[in-house]
py3Dmol code that shows the C-alpha trace and the ligand (Angstrom):
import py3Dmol

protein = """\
ATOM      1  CA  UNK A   1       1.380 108.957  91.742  1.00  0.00           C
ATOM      2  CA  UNK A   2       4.415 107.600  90.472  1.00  0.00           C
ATOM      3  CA  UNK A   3       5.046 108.008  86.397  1.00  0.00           C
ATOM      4  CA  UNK A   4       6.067 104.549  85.235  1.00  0.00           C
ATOM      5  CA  UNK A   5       8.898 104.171  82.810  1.00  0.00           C
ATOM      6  CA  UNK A   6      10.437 101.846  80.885  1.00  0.00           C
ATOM      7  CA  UNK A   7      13.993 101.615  79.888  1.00  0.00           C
ATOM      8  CA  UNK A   8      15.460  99.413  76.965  1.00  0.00           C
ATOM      9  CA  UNK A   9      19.341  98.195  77.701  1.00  0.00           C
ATOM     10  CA  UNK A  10      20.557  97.790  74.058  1.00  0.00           C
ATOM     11  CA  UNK A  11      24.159  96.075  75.759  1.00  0.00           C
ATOM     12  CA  UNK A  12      26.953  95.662  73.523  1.00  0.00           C
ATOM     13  CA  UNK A  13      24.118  95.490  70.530  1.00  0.00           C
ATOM     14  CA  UNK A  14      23.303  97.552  67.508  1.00  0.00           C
ATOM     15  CA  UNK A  15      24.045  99.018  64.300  1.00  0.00           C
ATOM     16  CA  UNK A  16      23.772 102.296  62.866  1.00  0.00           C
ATOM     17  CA  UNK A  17      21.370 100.609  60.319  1.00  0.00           C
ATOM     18  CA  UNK A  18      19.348  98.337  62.919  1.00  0.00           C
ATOM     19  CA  UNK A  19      19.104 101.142  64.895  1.00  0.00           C
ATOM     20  CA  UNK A  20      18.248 103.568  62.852  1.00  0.00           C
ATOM     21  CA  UNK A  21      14.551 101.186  61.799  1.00  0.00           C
ATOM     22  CA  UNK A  22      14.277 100.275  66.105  1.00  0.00           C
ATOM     23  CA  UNK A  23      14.278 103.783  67.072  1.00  0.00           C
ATOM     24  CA  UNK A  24      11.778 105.047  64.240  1.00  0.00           C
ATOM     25  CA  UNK A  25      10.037 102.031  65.200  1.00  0.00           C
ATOM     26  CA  UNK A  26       9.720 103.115  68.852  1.00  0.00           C
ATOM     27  CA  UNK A  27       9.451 106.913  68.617  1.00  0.00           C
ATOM     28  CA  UNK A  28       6.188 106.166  66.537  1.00  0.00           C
ATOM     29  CA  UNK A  29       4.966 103.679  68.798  1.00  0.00           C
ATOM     30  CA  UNK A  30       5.035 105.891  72.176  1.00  0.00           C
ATOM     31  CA  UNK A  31       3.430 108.672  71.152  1.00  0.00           C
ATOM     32  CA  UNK A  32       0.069 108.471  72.894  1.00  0.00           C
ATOM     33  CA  UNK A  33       1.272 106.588  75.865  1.00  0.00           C
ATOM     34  CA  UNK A  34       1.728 108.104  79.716  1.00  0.00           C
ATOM     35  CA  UNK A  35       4.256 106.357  81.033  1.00  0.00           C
ATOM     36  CA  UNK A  36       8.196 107.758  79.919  1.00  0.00           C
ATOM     37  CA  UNK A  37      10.181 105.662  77.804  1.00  0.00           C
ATOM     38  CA  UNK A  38      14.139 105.766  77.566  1.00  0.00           C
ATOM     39  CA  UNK A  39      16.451 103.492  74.974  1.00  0.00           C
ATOM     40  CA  UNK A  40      20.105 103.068  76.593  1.00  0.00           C
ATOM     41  CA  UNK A  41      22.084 102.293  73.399  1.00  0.00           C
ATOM     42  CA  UNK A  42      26.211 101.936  73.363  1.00  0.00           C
ATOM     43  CA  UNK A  43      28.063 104.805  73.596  1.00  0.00           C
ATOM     44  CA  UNK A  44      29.315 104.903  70.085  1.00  0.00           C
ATOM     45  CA  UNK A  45      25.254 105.316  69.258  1.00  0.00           C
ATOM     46  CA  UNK A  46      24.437 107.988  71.400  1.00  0.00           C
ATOM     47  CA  UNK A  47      24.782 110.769  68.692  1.00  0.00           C
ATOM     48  CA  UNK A  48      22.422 109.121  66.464  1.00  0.00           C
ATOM     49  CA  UNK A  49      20.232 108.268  69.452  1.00  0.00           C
ATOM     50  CA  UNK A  50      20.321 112.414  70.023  1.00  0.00           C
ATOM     51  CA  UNK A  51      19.493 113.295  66.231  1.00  0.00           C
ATOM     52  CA  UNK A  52      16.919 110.829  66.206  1.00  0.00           C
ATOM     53  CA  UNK A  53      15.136 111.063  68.875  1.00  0.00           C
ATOM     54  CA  UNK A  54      15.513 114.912  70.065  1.00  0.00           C
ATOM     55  CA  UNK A  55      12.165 116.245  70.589  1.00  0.00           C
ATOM     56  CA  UNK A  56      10.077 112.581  70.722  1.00  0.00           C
ATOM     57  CA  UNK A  57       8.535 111.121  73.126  1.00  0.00           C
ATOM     58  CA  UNK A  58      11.409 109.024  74.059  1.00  0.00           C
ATOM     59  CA  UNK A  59      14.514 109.808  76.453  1.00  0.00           C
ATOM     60  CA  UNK A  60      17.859 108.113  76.125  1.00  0.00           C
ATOM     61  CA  UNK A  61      20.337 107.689  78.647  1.00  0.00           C
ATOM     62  CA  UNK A  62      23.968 105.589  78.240  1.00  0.00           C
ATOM     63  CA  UNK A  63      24.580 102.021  79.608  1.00  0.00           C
ATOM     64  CA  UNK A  64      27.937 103.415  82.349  1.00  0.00           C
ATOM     65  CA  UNK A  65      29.721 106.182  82.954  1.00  0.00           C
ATOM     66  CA  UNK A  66      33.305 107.128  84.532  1.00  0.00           C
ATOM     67  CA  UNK A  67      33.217 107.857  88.020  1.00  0.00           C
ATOM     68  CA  UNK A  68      36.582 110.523  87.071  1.00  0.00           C
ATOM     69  CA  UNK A  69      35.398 113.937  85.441  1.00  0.00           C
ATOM     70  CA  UNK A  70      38.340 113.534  82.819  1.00  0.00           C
ATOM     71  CA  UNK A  71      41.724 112.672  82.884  1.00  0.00           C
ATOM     72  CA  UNK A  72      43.947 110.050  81.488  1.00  0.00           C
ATOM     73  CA  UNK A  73      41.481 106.845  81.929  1.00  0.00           C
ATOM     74  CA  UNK A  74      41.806 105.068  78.526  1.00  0.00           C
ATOM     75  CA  UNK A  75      38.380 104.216  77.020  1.00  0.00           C
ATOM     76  CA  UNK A  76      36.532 105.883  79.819  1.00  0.00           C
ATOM     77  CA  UNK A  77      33.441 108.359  79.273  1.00  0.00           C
ATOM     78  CA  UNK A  78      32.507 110.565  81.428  1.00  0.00           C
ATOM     79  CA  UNK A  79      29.639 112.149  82.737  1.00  0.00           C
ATOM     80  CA  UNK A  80      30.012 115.763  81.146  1.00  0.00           C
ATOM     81  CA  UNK A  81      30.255 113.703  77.570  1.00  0.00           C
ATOM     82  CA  UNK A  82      27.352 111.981  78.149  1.00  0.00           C
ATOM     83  CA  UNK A  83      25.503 115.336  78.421  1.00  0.00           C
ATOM     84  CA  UNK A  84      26.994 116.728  75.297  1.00  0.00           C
ATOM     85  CA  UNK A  85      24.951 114.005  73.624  1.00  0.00           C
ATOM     86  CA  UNK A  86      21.609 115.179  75.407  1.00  0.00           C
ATOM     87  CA  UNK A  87      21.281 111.721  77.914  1.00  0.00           C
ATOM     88  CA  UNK A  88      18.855 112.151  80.330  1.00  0.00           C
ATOM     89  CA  UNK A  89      19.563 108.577  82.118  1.00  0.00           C
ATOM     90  CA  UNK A  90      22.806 106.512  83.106  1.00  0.00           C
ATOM     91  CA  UNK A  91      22.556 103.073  83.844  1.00  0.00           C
ATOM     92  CA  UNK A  92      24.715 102.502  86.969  1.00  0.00           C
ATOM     93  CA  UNK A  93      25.754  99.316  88.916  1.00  0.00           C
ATOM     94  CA  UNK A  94      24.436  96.766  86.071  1.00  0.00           C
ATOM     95  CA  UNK A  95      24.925  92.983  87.268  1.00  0.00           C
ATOM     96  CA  UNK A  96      27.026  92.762  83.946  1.00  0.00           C
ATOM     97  CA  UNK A  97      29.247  95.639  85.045  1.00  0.00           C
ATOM     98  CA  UNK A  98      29.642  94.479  88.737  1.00  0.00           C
ATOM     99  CA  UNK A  99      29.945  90.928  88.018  1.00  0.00           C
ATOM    100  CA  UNK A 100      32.274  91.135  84.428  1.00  0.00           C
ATOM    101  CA  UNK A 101      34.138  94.465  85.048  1.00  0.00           C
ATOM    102  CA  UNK A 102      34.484  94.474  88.893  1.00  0.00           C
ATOM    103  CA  UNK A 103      33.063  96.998  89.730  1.00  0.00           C
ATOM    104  CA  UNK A 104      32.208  97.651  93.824  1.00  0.00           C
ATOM    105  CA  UNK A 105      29.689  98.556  95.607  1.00  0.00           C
ATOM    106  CA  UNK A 106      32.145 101.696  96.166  1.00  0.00           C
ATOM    107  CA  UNK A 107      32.907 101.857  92.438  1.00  0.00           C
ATOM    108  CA  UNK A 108      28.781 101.676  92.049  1.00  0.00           C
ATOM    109  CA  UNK A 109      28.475 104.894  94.616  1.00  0.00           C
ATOM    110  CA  UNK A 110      30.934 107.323  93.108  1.00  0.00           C
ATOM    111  CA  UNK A 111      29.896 106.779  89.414  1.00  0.00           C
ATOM    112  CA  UNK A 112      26.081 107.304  91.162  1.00  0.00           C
ATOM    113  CA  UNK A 113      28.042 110.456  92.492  1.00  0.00           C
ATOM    114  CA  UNK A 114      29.435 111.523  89.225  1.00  0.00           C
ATOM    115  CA  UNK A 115      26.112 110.767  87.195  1.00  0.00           C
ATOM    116  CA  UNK A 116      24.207 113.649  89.569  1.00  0.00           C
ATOM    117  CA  UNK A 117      26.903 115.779  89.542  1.00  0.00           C
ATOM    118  CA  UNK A 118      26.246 116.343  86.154  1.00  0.00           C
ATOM    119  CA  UNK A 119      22.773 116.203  86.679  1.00  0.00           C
ATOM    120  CA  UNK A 120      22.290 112.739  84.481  1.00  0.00           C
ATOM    121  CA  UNK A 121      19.502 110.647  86.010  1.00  0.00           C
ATOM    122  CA  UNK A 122      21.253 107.422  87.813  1.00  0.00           C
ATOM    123  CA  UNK A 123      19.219 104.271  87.279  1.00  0.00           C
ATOM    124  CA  UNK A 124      21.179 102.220  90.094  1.00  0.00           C
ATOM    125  CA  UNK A 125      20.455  98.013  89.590  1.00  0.00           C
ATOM    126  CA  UNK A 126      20.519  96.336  92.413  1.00  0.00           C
ATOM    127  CA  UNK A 127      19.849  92.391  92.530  1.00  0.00           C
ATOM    128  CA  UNK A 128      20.995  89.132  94.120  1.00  0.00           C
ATOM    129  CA  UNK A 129      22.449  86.439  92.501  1.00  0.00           C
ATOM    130  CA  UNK A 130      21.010  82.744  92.517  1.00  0.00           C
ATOM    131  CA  UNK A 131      23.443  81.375  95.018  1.00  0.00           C
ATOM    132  CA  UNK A 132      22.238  84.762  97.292  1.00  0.00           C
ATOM    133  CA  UNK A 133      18.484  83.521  97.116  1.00  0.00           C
ATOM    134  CA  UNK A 134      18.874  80.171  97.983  1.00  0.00           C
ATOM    135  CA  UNK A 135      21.032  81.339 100.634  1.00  0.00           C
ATOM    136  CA  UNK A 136      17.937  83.625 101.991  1.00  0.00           C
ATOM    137  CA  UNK A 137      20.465  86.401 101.215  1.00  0.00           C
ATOM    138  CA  UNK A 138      18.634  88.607  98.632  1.00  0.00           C
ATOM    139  CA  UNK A 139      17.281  91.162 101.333  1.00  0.00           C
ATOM    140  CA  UNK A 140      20.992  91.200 102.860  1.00  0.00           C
ATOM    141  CA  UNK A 141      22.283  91.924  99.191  1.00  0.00           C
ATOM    142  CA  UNK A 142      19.850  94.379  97.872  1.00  0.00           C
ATOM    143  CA  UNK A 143      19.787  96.335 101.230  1.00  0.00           C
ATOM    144  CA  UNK A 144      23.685  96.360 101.311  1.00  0.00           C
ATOM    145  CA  UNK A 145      23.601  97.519  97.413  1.00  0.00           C
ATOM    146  CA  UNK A 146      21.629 100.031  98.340  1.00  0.00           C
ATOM    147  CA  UNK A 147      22.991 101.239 101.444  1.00  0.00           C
ATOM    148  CA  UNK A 148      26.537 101.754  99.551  1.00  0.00           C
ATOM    149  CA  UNK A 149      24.726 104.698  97.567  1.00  0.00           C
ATOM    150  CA  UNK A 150      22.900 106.272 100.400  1.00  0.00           C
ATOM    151  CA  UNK A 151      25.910 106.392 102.555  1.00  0.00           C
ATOM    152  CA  UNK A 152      27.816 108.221 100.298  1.00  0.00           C
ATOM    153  CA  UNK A 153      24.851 110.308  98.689  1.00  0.00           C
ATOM    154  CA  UNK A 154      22.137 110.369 101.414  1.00  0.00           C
ATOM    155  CA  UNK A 155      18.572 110.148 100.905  1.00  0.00           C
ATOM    156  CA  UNK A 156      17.946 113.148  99.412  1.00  0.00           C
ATOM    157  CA  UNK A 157      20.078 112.094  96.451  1.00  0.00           C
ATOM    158  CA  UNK A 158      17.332 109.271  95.495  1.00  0.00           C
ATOM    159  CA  UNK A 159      14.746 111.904  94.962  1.00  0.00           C
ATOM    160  CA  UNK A 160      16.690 112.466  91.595  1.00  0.00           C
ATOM    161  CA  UNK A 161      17.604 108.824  90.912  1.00  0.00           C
ATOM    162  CA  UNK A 162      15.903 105.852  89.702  1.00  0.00           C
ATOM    163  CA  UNK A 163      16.225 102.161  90.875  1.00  0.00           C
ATOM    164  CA  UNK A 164      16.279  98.852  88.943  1.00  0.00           C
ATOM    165  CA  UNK A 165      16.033  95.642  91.163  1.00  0.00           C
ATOM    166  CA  UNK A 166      17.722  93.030  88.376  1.00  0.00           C
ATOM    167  CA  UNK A 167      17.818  89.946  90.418  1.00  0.00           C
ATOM    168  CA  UNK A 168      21.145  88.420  87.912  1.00  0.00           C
ATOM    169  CA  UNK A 169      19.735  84.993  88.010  1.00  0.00           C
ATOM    170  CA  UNK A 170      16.552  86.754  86.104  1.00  0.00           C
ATOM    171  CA  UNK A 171      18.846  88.543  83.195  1.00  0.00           C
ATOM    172  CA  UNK A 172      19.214  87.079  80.510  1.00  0.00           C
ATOM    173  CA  UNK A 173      17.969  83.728  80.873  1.00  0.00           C
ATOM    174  CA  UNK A 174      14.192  83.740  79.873  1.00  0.00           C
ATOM    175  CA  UNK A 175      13.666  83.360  83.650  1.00  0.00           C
ATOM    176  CA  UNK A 176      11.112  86.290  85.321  1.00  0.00           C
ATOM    177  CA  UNK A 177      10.336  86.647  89.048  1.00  0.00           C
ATOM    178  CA  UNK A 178       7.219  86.067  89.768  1.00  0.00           C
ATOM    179  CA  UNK A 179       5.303  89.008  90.595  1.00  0.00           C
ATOM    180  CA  UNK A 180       5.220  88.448  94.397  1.00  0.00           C
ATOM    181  CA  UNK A 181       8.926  88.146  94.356  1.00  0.00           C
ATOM    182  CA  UNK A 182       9.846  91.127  92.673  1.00  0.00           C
ATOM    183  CA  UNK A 183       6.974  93.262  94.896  1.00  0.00           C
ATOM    184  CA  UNK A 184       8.182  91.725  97.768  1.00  0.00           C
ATOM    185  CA  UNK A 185      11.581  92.873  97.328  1.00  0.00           C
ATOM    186  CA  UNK A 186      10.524  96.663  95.516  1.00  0.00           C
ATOM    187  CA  UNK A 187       8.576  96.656  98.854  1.00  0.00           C
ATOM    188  CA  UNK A 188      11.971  96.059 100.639  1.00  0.00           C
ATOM    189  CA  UNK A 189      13.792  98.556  99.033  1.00  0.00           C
ATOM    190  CA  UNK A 190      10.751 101.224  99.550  1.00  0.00           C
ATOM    191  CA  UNK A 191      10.824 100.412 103.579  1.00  0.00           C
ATOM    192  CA  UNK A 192      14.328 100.737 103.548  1.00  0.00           C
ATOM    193  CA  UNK A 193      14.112 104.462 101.805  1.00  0.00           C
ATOM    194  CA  UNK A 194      11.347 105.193 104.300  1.00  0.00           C
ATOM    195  CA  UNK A 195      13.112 104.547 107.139  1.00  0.00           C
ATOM    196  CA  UNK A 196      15.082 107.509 105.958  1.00  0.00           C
ATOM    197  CA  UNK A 197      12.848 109.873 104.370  1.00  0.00           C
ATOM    198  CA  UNK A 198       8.951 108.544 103.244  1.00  0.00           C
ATOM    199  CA  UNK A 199       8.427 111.199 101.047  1.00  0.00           C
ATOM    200  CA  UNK A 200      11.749 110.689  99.027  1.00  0.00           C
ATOM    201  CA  UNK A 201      10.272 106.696  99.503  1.00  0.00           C
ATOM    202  CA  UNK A 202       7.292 107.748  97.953  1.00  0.00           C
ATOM    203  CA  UNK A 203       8.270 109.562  94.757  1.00  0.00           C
ATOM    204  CA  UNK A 204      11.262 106.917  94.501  1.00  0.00           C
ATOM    205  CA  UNK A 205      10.546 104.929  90.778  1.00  0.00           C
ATOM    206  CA  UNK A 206      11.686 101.437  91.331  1.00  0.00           C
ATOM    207  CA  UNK A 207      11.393  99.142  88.370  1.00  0.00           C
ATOM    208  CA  UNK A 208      12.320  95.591  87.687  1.00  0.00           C
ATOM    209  CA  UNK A 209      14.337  93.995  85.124  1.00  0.00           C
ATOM    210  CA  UNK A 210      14.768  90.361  84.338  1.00  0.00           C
ATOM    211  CA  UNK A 211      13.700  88.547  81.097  1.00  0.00           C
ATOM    212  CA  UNK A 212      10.552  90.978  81.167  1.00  0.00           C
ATOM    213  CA  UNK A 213       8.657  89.791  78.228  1.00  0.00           C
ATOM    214  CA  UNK A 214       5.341  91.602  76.940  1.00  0.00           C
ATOM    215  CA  UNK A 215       3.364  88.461  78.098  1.00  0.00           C
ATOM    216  CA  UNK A 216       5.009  88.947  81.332  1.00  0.00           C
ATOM    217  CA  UNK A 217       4.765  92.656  82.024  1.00  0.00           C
ATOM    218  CA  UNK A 218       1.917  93.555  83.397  1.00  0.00           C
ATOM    219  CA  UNK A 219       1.287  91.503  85.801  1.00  0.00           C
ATOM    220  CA  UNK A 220       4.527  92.835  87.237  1.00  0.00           C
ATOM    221  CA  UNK A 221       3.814  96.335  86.277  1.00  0.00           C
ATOM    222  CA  UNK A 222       0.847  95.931  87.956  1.00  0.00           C
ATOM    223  CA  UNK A 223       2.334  95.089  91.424  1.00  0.00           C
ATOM    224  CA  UNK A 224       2.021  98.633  93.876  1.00  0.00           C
ATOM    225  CA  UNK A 225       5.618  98.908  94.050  1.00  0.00           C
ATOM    226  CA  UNK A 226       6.659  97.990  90.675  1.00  0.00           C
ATOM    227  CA  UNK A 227       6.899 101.833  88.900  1.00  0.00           C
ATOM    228  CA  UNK A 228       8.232 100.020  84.942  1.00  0.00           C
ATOM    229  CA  UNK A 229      10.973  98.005  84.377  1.00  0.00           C
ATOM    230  CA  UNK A 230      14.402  97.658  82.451  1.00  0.00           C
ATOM    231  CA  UNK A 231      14.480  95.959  79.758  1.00  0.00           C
ATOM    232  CA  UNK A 232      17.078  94.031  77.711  1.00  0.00           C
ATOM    233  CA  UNK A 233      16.948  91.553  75.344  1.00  0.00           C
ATOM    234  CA  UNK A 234      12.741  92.370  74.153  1.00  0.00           C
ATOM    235  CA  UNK A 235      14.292  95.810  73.727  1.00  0.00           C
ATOM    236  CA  UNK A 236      15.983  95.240  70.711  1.00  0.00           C
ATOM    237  CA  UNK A 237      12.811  93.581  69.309  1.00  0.00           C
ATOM    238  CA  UNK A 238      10.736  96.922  68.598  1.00  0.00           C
ATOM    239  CA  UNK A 239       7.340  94.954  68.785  1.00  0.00           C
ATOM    240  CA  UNK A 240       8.088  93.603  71.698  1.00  0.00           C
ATOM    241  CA  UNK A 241       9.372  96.774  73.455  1.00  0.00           C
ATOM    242  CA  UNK A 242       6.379  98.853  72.556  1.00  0.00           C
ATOM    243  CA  UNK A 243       4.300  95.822  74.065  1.00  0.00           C
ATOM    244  CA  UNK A 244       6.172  96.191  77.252  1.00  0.00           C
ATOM    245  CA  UNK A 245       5.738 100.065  77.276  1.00  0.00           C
ATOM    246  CA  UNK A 246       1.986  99.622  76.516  1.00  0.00           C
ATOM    247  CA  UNK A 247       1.587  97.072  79.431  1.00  0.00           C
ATOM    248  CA  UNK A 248       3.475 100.278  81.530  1.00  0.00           C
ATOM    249  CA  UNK A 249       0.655 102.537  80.245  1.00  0.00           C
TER     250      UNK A 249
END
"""
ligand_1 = """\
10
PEP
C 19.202 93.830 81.543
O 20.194 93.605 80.872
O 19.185 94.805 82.293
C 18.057 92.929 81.420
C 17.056 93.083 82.234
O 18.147 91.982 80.429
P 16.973 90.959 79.991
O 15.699 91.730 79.892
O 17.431 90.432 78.679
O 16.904 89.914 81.051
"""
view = py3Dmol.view(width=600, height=400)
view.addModel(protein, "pdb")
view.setStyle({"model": 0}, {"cartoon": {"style": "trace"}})
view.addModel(ligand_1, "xyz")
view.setStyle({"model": 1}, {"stick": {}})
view.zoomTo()
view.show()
């Protein structure tokens, strides 16, 4: 049995004050609930994410990382600094970050790489955009996303990983899949880890992301291959977050 969790993707949003109420908010509002909850604030936030949280209920992981281990990359943070500030999680291969910041389905692999190399927990998004459905390319899209990571990693690397499937025209926009099209495609992703390994398939969490909304969630936490979601705009919204992470429960 898959443990269902539920990650909140702050994005470039926040304030030490906000915050500060959101993540008192949320650490009291988990506490009797099975499934794992993790808050992905900014970088700048992590330290008060750490002192806040350490010892709750809830994890916290960072929204990117640098694929280098150090070295002069201006602005960059790497993995090993993310660990100084306790993250369990790094979000890797966001829609934002592929589509905004350019990063590859190469770029996507080694920061993947660098997050278990420093034994962070990669949540890798995969997703198609609108143009890519209509076009009957979303299997094409989220198998080739995919298949970037496992190439370079293998399948024995997903048995310490975690999977989003964020179709982009879904973020954002107050637009869910339907159930049946986010199973369908978790279901995709699951075959294509079983062709490698089924018990690696098996354990593998997959969740969705995409204008999740507590009315919406769980009927799509309810689907058999739908193991939580990530969440991003209800996640600043602490009543709305804790709804979502009951609905995981
Ligand atoms: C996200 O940014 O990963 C996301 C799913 O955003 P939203 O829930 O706002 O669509």
């Amino acid at each position: 049995m898959r443990k269902k969790l539920v990650a909140g993707n702050w994005k470039m949003h926040g304030s030490l004050q906000n915050n500060a109420a959101l993540l008192e908010r949320v650490k009291a509002g988990v506490v009797d609930l099975a499934c794992e909850v993790a808050v992905c604030p900014p970088y700048p936030y992590l330290a008060q994410a750490q002192s806040l949280l350490a010892g709750s209920a809830v994890s916290w992981g960072a929204q990117s990382l640098s694929e280098h281990p150090a070295g002069a990359y201006t602005a960059e943070v790497s993995a090993a600094m993310l660990l100084d500030f306790g993250c369990r999680y790094v979000l890797v291969g966001h829609s934002e970050r592929r589509t905004l910041f350019g990063e590859t389905d190469e770029v996507v692999a080694a920061k993947f790489a660098a997050a278990q190399q420093a034994s962070l927990i990669p949540v890798l998004c995969v997703g198609e955009t609108l143009a890519e459905r209509e076009a009957g390319l979303t299997a094409s899209v989220v198998s080739r996303q995919l298949s970037a990571v496992l190439d370079v990693r293998g399948v024995a690397a997903l048995a310490s990983a975690v999977v989003a499937y964020e179709p982009v025209w879904a973020i954002g926009t107050g637009v869910t899949a339907t159930p049946g099209q986010a199973q369908a495609v978790h279901a995709a992703i699951r075959r294509q880890v079983a062709a490698l390994d089924a018990s690696v398939a098996n354990g593998l969490r997959i969740l969705y992301g995409g204008s999740v909304k507590p009315q919406s969630a769980a009927e799509l936490f309810g689907q058999a291959d739908v193991d939580g979601g990530l969440i991003g705009g209800a996640a600043l919204v602490a009543d709305d977050f804790l709804a979502i992470c009951r609905a995981a429960n």
